[in-house]
C-alpha positions in Angstrom: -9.8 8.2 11.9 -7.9 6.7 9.5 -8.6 4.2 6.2 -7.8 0.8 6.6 -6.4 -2.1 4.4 -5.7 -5.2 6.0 -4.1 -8.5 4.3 -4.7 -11.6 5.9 -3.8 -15.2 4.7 -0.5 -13.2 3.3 -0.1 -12.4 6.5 0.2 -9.0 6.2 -3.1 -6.9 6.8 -2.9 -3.7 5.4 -4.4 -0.8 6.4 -6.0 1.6 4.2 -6.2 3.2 1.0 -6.4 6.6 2.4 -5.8 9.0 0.0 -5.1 12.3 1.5 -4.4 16.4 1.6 -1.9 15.4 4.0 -1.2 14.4 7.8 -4.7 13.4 9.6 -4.4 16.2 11.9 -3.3 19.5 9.9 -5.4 18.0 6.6 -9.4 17.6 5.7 -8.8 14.4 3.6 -10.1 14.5 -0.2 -10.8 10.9 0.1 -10.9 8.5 2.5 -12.3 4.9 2.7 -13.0 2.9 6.0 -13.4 -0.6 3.9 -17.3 -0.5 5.7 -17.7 -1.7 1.4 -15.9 -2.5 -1.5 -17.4 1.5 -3.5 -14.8 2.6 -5.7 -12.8 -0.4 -5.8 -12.0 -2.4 -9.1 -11.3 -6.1 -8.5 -8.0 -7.0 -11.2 -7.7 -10.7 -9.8 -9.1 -12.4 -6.8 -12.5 -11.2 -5.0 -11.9 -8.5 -2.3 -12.6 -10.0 0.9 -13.5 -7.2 3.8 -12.3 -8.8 6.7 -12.8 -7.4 11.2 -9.6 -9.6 11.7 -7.2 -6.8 11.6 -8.6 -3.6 12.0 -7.3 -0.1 11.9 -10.1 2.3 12.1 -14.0 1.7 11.1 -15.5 -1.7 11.2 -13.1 -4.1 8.2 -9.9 -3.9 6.5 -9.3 -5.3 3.2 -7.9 -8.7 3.8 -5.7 -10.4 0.9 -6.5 -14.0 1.3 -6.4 -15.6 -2.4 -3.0 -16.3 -4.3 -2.8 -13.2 -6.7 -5.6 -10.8 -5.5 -5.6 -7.3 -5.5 -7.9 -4.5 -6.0 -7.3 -0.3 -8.0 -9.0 3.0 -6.8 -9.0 5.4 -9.5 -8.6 8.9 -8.0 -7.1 11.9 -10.5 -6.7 14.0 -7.4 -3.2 14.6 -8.4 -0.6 16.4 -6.1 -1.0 15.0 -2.4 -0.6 12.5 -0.1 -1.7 8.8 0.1 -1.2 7.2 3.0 -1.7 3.2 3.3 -1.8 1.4 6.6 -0.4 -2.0 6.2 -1.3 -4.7 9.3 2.1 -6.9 9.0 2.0 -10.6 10.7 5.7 -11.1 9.9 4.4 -14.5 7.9 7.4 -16.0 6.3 6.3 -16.1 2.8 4.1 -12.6 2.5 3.4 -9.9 -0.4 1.4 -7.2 0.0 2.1 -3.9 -1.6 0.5 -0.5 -2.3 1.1 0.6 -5.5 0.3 3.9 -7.5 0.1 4.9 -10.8 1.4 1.2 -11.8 4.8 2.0 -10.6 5.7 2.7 -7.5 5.5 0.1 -4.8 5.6 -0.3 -1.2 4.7 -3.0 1.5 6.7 -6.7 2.3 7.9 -8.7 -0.3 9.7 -11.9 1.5 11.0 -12.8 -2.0 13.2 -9.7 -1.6 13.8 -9.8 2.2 12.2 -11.2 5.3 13.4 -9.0 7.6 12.9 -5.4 5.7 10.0 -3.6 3.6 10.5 -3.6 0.0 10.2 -0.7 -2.6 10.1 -0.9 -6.2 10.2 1.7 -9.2 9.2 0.0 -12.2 9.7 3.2 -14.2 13.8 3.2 -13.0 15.3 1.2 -16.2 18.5 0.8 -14.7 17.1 -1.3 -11.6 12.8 -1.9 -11.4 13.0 -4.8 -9.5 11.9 -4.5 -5.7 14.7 -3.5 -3.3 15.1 -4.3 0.6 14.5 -0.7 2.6 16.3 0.1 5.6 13.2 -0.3 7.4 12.8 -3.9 9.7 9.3 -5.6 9.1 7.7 -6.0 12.3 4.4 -7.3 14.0 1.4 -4.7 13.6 0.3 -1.2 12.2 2.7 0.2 9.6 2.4 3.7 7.1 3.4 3.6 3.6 3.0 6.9 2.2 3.5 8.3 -1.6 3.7 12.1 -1.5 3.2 14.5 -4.6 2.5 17.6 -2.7 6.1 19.1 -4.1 3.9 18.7 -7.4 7.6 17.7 -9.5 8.5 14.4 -7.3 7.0 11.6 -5.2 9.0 11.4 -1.8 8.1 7.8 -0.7 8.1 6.3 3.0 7.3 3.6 5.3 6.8 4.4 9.1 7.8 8.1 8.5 11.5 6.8 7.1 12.3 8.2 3.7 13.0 4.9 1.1 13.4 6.5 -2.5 12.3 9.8 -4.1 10.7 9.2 -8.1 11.7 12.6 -10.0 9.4 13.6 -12.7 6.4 12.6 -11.2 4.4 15.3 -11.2 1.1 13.6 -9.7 -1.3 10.2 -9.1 -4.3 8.9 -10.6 -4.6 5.5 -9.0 -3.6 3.3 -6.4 -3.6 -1.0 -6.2 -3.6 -2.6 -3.0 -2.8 -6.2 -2.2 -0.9 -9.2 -4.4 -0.6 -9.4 -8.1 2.3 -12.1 -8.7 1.2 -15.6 -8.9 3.4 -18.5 -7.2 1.6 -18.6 -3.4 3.8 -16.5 -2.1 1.4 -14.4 -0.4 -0.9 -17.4 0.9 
């Protein structure tokens, strides 16, 4: 099965903060994490709530339900996958990202668009703000997924559609789940 991240009041449940060798079935995963507890993860604001509201696999998700909450896993496993299922409620004033290595986001942002995920490069000087995808939000179960396994470039997607490639970036050490901007736009 697997991981699970779910975000409630913000109305989007993510799934979870699978980091992985790769796809489920070709890949042993070098870490995964069910959200049966809160081992490994670092609260930055907010409490981390574990929620059986919105469930992908195992028995909780992580559910963001506080204005500016979100939580980092620290993992210097460097050139593979991570893979990030994101519950989505299609709530009208939502954020909840997945963001690695400080810098490169994915998830819904309404402040950006209502009707499309969001990515961001904060590294990108010439445009770090968050930026609609081609992608449609809808109701339910969707993958966000940062890949290093080239080992020179993350190759980043939602729902298995290509949204941006980050060049020179040659691995991960951590990944932040959930809401970090103030202003109740995720409750």
């Amino acid at each position: 099965e697997k991981p699970t991240v779910s975000d409630g009041d913000a109305d989007v449940s993510g799934g979870d903060a699978d980091v992985s060798g790769g796809d489920a079935d070709e890949v042993e995963y070098l870490f995964y994490h069910g959200f049966e507890n809160t081992e490994g993860f670092s609260s930055v604001n907010g409490t981390m709530t574990l929620s059986d509201e919105q469930v992908y696999a195992g028995q909780y998700s992580y559910k963001v339900d506080e204005d500016q909450e979100y939580v980092v896993y620290r993992n210097n496993s460097g050139k593979n996958v991570i893979t990030v299922m994101l519950y989505d409620t299609m709530s009208e004033k939502a954020i909840a990202v997945g963001k690695v290595n400080g810098n490169w986001l994915l998830g819904v942002h309404t402040n950006t668009s209502a009707t499309h995920y969001a990515v961001r490069n904060r590294k990108d000087s010439t445009n770090s703000g968050f930026q609609p995808t081609t992608v449609p939000r809808s109701e339910g179960w969707h993958e966000l997924k940062w890949d290093f396994t080239s080992g020179t470039s993350c190759v980043m997607s939602i729902d298995g559609v290509q949204v941006y490639v980050v060049e020179d970036a040659p691995g991960y050490a951590s990944i932040a789940l959930g809401d970090e901007w103030t202003g109740g736009a995720s409750n």
